[in-house]
PLY file of the C-alpha trace (Angstrom):
ply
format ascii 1.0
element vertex 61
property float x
property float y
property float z
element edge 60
property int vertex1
property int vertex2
end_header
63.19 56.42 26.95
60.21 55.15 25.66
59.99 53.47 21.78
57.62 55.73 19.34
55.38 54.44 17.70
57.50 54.37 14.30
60.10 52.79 15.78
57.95 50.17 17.63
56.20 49.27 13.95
59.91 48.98 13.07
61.07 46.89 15.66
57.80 44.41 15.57
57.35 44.53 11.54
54.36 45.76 12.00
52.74 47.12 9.48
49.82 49.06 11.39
49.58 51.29 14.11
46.63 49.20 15.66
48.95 46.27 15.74
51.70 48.39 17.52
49.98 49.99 20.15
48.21 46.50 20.80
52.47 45.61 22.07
53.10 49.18 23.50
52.89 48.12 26.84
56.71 47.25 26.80
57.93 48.54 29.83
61.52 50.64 29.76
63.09 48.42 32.32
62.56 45.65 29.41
63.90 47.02 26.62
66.72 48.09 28.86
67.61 44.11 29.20
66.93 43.50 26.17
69.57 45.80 24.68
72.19 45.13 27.68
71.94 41.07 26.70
72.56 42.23 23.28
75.08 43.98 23.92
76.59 41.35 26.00
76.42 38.82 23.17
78.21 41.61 20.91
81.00 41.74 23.50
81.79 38.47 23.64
82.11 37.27 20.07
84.47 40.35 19.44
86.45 39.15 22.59
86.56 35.89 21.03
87.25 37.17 17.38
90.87 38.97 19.18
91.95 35.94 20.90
95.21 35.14 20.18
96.61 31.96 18.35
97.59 29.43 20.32
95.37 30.62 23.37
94.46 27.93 25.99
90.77 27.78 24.93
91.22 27.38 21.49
90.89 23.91 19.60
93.08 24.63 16.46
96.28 24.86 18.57
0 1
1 2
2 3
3 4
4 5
5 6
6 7
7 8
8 9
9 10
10 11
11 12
12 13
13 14
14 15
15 16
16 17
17 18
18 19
19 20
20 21
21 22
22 23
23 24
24 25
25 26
26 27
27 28
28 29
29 30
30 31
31 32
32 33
33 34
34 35
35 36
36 37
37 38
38 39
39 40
40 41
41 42
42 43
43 44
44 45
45 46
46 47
47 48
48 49
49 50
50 51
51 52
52 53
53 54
54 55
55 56
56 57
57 58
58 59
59 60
């Protein structure tokens, strides 16, 4: 799914539609990575927020 171009002016802070569609060429397969390296960074620092006391990788014991 494509961005519109509200949500691209959004995104970019732009605060034109000539500026916008100037950067529309972002490809689908993009923002897909984007999001999924987001999302991956999300993951982890909640996986790290449950981590148990005590646990090996910790440095406060």
């Amino acid at each position: 799914m494509a961005l519109g171009l509200r949500e691209l002016m959004t995104r970019l802070g732009h605060g034109s539609t000539r500026a916008a569609l100037l950067c529309r060429h972002t490809s689908d397969r993009r923002e897909r990575e984007i999001a999924d390296g987001m999302d991956a960074v999300i993951v982890n620092a909640l996986k790290r927020r449950r981590r148990p006391k005590g646990h090996a990788g910790d440095r406060g014991g």
